[in-house]
C-alpha positions as CSV (number, residue, x, y, z in Angstrom):
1,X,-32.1,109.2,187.3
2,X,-33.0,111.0,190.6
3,X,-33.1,115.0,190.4
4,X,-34.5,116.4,193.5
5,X,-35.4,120.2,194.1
6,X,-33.9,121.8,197.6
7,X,-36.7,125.2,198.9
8,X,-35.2,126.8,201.7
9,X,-37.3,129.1,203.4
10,X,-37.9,131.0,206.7
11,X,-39.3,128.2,208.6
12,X,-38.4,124.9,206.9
13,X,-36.2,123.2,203.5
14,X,-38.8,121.4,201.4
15,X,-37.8,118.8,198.8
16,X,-39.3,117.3,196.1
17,X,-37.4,113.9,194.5
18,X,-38.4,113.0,191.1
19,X,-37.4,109.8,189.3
20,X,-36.7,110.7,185.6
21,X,-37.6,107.5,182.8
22,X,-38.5,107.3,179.5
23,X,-42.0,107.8,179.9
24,X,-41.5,111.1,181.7
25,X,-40.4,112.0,185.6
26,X,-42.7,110.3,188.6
27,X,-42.8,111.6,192.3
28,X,-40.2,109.3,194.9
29,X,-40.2,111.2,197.7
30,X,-41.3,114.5,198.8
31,X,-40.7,115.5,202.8
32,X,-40.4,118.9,205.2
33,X,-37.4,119.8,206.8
34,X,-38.3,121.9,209.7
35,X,-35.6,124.6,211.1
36,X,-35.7,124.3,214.9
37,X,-34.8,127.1,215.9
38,X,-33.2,128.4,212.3
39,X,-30.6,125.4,212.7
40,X,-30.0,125.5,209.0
41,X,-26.9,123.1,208.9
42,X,-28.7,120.5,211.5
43,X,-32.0,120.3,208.7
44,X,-29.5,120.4,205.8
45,X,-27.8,117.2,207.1
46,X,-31.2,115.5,207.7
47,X,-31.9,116.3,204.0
48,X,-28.7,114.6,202.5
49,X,-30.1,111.4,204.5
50,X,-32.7,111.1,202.4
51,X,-31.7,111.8,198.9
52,X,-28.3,110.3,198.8
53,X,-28.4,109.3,195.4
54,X,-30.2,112.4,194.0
55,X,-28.8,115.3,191.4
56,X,-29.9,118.4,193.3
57,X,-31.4,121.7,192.3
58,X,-30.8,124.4,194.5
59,X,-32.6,127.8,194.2
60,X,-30.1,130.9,194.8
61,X,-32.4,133.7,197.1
62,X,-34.7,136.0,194.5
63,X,-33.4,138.9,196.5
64,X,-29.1,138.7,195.4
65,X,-29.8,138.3,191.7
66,X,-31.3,140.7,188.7
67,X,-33.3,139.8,185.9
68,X,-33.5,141.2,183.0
69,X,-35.4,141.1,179.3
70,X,-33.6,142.4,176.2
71,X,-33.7,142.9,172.7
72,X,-31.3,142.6,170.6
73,X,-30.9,142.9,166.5
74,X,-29.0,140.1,166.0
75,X,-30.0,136.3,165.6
76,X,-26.3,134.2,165.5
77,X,-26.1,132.2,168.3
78,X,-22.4,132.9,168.5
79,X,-23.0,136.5,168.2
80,X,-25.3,136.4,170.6
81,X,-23.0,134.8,173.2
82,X,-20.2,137.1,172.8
83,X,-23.2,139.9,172.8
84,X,-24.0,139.2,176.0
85,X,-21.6,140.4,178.3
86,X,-20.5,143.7,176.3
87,X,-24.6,144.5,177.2
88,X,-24.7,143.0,180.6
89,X,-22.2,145.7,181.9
90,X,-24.6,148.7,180.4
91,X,-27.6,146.6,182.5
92,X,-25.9,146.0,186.0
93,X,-23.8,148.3,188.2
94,X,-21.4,146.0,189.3
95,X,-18.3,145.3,187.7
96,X,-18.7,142.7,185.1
97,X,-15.7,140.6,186.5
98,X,-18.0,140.0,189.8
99,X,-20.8,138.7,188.2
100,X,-21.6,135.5,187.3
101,X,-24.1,135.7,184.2
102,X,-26.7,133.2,182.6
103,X,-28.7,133.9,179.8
104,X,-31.5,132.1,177.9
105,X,-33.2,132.9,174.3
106,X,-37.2,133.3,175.0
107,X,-37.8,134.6,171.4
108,X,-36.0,134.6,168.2
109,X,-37.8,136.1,165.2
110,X,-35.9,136.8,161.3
111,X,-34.5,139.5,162.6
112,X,-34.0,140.3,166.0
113,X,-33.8,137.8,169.5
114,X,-35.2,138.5,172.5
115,X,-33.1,137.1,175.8
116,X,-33.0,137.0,179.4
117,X,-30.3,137.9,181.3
118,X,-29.7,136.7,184.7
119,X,-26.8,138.4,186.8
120,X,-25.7,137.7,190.8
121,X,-22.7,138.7,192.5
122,X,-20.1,136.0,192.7
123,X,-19.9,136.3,196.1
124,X,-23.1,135.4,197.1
125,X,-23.4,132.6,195.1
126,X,-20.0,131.6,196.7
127,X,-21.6,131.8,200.0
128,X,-24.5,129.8,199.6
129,X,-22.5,127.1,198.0
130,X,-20.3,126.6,201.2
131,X,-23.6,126.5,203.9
132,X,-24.6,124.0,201.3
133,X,-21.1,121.6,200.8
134,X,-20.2,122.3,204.3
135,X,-23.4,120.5,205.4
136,X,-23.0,117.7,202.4
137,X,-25.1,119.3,199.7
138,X,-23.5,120.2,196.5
139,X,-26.2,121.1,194.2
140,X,-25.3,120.1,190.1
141,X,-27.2,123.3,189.5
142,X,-28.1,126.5,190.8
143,X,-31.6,128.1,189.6
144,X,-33.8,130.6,190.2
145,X,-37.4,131.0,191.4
146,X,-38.6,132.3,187.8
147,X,-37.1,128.6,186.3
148,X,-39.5,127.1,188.5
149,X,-42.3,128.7,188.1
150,X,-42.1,128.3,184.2
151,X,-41.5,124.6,184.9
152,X,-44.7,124.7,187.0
153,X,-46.4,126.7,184.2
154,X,-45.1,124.4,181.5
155,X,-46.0,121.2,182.9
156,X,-49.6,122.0,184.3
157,X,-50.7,125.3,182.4
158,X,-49.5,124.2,179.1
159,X,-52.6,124.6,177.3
160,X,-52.7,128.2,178.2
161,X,-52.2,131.1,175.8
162,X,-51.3,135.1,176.0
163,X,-50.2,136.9,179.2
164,X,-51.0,135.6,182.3
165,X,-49.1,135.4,185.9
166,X,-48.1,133.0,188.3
167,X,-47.8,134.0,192.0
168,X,-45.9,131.7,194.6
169,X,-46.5,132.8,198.0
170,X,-43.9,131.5,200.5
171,X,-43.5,132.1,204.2
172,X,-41.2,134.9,204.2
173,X,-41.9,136.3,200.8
174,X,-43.6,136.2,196.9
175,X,-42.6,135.4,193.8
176,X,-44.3,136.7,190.8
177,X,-43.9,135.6,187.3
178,X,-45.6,136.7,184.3
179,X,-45.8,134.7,181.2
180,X,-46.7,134.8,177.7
181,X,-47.4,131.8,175.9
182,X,-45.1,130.4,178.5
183,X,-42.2,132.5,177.6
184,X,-41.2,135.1,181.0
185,X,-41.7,138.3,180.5
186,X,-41.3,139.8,183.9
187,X,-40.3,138.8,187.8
188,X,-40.5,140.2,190.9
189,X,-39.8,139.3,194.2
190,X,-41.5,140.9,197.2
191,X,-41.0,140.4,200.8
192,X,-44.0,139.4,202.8
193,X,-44.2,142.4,204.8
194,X,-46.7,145.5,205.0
195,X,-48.6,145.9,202.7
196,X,-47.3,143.1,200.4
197,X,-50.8,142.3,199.1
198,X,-50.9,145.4,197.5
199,X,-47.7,145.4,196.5
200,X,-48.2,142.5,194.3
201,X,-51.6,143.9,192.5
202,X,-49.3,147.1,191.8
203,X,-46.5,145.2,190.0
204,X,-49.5,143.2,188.2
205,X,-50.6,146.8,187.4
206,X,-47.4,148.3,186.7
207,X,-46.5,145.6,184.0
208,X,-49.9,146.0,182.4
209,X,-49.5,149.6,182.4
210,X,-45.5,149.6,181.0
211,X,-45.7,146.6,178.7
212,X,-48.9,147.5,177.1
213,X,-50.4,143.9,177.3
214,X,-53.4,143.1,179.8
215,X,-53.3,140.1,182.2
216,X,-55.5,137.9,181.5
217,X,-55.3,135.4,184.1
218,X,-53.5,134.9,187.3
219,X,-52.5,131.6,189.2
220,X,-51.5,130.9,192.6
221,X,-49.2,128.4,194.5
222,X,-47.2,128.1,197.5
223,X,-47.3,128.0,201.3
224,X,-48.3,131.1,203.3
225,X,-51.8,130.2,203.9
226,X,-52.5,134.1,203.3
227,X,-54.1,133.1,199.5
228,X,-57.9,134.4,200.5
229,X,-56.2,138.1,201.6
230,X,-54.4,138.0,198.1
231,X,-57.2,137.1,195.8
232,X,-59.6,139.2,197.5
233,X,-56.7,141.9,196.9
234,X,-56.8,140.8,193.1
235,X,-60.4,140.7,192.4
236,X,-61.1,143.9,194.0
237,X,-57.8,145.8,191.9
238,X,-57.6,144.0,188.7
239,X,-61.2,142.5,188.5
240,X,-59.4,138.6,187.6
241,X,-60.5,135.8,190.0
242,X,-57.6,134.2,191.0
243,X,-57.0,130.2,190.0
244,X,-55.4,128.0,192.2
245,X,-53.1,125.9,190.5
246,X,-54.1,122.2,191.2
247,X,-51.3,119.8,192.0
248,X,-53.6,117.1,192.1
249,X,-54.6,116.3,188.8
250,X,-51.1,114.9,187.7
251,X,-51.8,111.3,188.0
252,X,-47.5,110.7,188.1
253,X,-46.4,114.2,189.9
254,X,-49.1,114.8,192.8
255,X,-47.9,117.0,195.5
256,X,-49.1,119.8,197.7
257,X,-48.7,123.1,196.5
258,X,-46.8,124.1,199.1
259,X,-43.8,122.4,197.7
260,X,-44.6,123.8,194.2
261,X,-41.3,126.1,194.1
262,X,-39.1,122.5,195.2
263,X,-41.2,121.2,192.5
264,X,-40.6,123.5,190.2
265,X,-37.1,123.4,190.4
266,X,-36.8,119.6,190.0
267,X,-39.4,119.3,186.9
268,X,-37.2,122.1,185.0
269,X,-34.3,119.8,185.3
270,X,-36.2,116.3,184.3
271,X,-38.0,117.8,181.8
272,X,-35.7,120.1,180.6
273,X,-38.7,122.8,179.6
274,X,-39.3,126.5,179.7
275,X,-37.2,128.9,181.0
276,X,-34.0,127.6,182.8
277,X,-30.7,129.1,184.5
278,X,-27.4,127.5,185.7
279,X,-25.4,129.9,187.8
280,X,-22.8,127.3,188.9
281,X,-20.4,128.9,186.3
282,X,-16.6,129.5,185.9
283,X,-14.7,128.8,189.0
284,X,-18.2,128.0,190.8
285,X,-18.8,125.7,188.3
286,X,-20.1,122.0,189.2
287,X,-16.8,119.5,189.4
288,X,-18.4,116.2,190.2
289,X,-20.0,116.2,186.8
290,X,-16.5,116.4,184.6
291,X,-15.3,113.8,187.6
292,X,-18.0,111.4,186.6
293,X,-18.4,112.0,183.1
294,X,-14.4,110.8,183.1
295,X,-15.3,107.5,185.1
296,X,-18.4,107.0,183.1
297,X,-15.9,107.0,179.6
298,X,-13.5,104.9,181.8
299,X,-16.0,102.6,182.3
300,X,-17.4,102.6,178.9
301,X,-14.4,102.0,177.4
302,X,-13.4,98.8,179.8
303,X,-16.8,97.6,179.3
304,X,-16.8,98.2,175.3
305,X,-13.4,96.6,175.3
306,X,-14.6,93.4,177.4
307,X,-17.9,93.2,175.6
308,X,-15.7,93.4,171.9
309,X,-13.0,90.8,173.2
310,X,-16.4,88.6,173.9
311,X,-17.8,88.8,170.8
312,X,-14.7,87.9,169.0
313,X,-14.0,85.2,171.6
314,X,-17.7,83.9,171.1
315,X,-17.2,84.1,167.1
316,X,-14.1,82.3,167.5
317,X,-15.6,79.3,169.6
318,X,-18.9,79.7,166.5
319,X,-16.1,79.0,163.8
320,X,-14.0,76.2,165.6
321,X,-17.3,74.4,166.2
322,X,-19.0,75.2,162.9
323,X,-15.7,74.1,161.5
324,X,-15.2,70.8,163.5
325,X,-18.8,70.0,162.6
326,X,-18.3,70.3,159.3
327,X,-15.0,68.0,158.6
328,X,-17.1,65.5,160.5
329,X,-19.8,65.7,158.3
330,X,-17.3,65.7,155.2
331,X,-15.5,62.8,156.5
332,X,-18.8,60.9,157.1
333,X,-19.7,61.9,153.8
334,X,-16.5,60.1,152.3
335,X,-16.7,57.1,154.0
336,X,-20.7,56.8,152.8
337,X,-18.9,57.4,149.4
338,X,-16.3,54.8,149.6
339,X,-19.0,52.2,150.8
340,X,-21.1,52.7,147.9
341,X,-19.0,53.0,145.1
342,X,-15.6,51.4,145.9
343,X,-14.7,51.3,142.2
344,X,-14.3,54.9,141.9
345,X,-10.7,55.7,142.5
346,X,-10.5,59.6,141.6
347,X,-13.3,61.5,144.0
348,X,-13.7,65.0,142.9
349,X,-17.4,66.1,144.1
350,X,-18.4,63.6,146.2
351,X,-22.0,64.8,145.9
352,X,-22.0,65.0,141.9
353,X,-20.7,61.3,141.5
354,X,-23.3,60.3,143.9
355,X,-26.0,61.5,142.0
356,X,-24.0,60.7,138.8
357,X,-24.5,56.9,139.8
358,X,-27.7,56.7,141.3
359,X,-28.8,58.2,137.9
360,X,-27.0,55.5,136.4
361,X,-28.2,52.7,138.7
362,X,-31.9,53.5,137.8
363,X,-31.7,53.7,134.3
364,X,-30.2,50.0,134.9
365,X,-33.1,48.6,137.4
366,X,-35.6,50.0,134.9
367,X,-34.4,48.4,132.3
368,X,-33.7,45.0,134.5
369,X,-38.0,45.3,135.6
370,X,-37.5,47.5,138.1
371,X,-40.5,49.8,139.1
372,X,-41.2,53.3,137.5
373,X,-44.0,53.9,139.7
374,X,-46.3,52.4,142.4
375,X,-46.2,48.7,141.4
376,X,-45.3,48.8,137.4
377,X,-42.0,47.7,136.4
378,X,-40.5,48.3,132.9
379,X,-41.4,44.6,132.1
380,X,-44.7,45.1,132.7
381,X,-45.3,47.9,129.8
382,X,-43.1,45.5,127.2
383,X,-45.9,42.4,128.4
384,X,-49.0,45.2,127.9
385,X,-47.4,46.4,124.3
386,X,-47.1,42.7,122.6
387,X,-50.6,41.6,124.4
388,X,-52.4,44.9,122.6
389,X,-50.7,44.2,119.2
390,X,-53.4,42.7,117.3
391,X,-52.7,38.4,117.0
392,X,-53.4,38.5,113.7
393,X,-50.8,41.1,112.7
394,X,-47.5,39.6,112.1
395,X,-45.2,42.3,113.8
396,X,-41.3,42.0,114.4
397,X,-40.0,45.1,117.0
398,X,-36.7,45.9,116.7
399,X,-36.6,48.5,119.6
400,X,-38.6,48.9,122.8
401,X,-37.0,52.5,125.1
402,X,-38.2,53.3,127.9
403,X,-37.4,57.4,129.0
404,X,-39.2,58.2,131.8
405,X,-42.7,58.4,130.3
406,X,-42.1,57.4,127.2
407,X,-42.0,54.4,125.2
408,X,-40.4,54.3,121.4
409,X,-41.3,51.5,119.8
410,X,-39.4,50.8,116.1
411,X,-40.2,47.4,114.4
412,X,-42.0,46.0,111.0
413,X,-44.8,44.9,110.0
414,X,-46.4,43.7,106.4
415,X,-48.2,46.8,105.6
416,X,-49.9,50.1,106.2
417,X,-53.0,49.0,107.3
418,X,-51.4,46.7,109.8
419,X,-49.3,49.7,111.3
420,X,-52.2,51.6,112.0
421,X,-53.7,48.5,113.8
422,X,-51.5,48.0,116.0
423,X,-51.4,51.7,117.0
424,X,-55.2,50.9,117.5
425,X,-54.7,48.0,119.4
426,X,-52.0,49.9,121.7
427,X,-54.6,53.2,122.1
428,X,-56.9,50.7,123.9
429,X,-54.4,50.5,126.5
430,X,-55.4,51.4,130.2
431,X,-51.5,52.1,130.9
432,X,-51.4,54.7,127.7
433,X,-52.3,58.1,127.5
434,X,-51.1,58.8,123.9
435,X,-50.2,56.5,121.0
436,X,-48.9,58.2,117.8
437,X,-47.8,56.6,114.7
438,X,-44.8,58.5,113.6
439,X,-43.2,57.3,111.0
440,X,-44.7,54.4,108.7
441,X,-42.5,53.6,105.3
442,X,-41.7,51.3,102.8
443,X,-38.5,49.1,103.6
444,X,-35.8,47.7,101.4
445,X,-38.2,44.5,100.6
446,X,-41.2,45.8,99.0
447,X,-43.6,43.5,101.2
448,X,-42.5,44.7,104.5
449,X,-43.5,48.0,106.2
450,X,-40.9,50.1,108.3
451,X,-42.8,51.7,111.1
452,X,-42.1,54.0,114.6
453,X,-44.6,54.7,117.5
454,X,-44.5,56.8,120.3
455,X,-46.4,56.1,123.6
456,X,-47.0,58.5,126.7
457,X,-48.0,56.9,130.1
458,X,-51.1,57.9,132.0
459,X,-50.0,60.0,134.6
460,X,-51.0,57.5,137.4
461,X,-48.8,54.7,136.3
């Protein structure tokens, strides 16, 4: 977003064009618009030129407007608002209906909330607004010289605490702001004529004097190239060296500080700090904004409803492709199905059966010699058992199983000595890990022993 800040004073309009981002507002542009001649609406034209796509910040003149600090025992925000006009007709002597009033909470404690009040005369703010359409300039907001300098105070005098003053000396007249921990306390405006120096050490003075709090430092900014009369004015009256504010140590916003009130103006609407003032209010109030908030919705909406009617679209295609994928892959499977087991007639998990029979088929090529691992087959642990039967041992086997492995061995033999020989003779076995004589018994012919073995295979086999 582009906010620029509009200055007009006696001799030119300066501007100031900051580009607002996340990482905080930068400097685009920054120019001088002289007034030949006090053509106001040829340098105003020039100035649209240049920031057409800016938001501008105009400053209404610190002469048509009052400001005012008050206190008041209440700390209801809605209160507060319906407060403030009831107390704004004891403040000002104009009739409240001709006013257009701004306010702005600078201090809220348990109890009681301290506010300024900012009133100008309808008319005059009507006024400017025209000069500034009729030349193509309508400002979003309306400020004030103290905003300004409190943005200026906020963004490069942020460190600083207690009461001190800010002093903006233009070419036709100076500002003066006093702060306290950033908060305004007081403004003044004083034309630069006769003895304006001292004019501005006796409001310095005065506020001391009235408010009861001492001035600790004082700053100064602006254009009038009279700064040496003033702080030599200040030193000798109030016994502060003055400070020049330096505009050069912002490494993003590095200006001249002649163009600090422009500045000003545009920091307090990127940054949105310190003490600020809208006075386009009521009928004055800024039209574009509702305009393009409307088109903006528009647009949303046509954009949310395109981007929604996408996504389902996009989903849609996702599903009809994931969908067509996967009855090719089911068909695919069926046929692989069919091929392999063209016996089976009633297919019910296609996957299941599968295993079902592959299960089946190895228990078969086991049994038929096939291999249980690396190169031995089933046959070759039946030809390893009868050659590590001892030869002299007359042995009949009735079962040889094979279950993963293991090996169960059932048989007879002609007694209990030759049982336990044979489970010698199969312990010696490079293919065996265990041999264990389980069961060894008398049969039904007294002569003949009844025996059972179990065998675990080495790991590597």
């Amino acid at each position: 977003m582009r906010i620029a800040g509009i200055d007009i004073d006696k001799d030119a309009i300066r501007v100031v064009e900051l580009q607002k981002g996340m990482r905080g507002a930068s400097v685009l542009n920054h120019f001088k618009m002289p007034l030949v001649n006090g053509n106001l609406p040829e340098a105003l034209k020039d100035v649209v030129k240049k920031i057409p796509e800016a938001e501008i910040v105009a400053s209404f003149d610190s002469r048509d407007f009052s400001f005012r600090t008050l206190n008041l025992p209440i700390t209801d925000i809605k209160k507060i608002e319906k407060t403030i006009p009831f107390e704004a007709e004891e403040l000002f002597p104009f009739p409240i209906d001709e006013l257009i009033i701004d306010y702005q909470i600078i201090e809220k404690g348990e109890k009681e909330t301290t506010v300024c009040i900012v009133a100008a005369k309808k008319e005059k703010i009507k006024s400017q607004l025209e000069t500034l359409s009729t030349n193509g300039i309508d400002p979003k907001v309306v400020n004030i010289v103290p905003s300004a300098l409190s943005a200026i105070a906020n963004h490069y005098l942020k460190d600083e605490k207690g009461v001190y003053a800010v002093v903006y000396s233009g070419v036709s007249d100076v500002d003066i702001g006093i702060f306290e921990n950033g908060s305004p306390r007081f403004f003044r405006n004083i034309p630069l004529i006769g003895e304006w120096e001292r004019d501005v050490c006796n409001t310095l003075y005065i506020f001391q004097a009235t408010g009861r709090k001492n001035i600790e430092r004082i700053y100064l900014c602006g254009s009038s190239g009279k700064d040496d009369v003033l702080k030599k004015e200040i030193a000798a009256l109030h016994s502060i060296e003055p400070v020049q504010i330096d505009f050069a140590k912002d490494t993003e916003i590095k200006i001249e500080s002649e163009y600090a009130k422009a500045l000003g103006l545009a920091l307090r609407e990127a940054e949105g700090k310190g003490f600020g003032i809208n006075l386009r209010k009521g009928d004055l109030a800024y039209k574009r904004e509702g305009a393009e908030t409307k088109k903006r919705l528009r647009y949303t909406i046509i954009f949310g409803g395109i981007a929604a009617l996408l996504f389902i679209l996009n989903l849609s295609v996702k599903y009809y492709m994931i969908e067509s994928r996967y009855q090719a892959v089911t068909n695919e499977i069926r046929r692989n199905f069919n091929e392999a087991l063209p016996d089976v007639k009633k297919i019910i998990n296609e996957e299941q059966q599968l295993k079902s029979a592959a299960a089946e088929a190895k228990k078969k090529i086991r049994l038929l010699g096939g291999r249980i691992k690396g190169d031995v087959t089933a046959l070759d642990l039946f030809k390893e058992v009868t050659e590590k039967m001892p030869a002299e041992q007359k042995v009949i086997l009735f079962e040889f199983s094979l279950e993963g492995d293991k090996i169960r061995l059932s048989g007879e033999t002609t007694s209990f000595e030759a049982a336990d020989k044979i489970k010698e003779g199969l312990s010696k076995s490079n293919f065996f890990k265990e041999v264990t004589l389980s069961d060894a018994k008398i049969g039904a012919e007294q002569n003949k022993i009844k025996f059972r073995i179990n065998i675990t295979l080495h790991e590597a086999i």
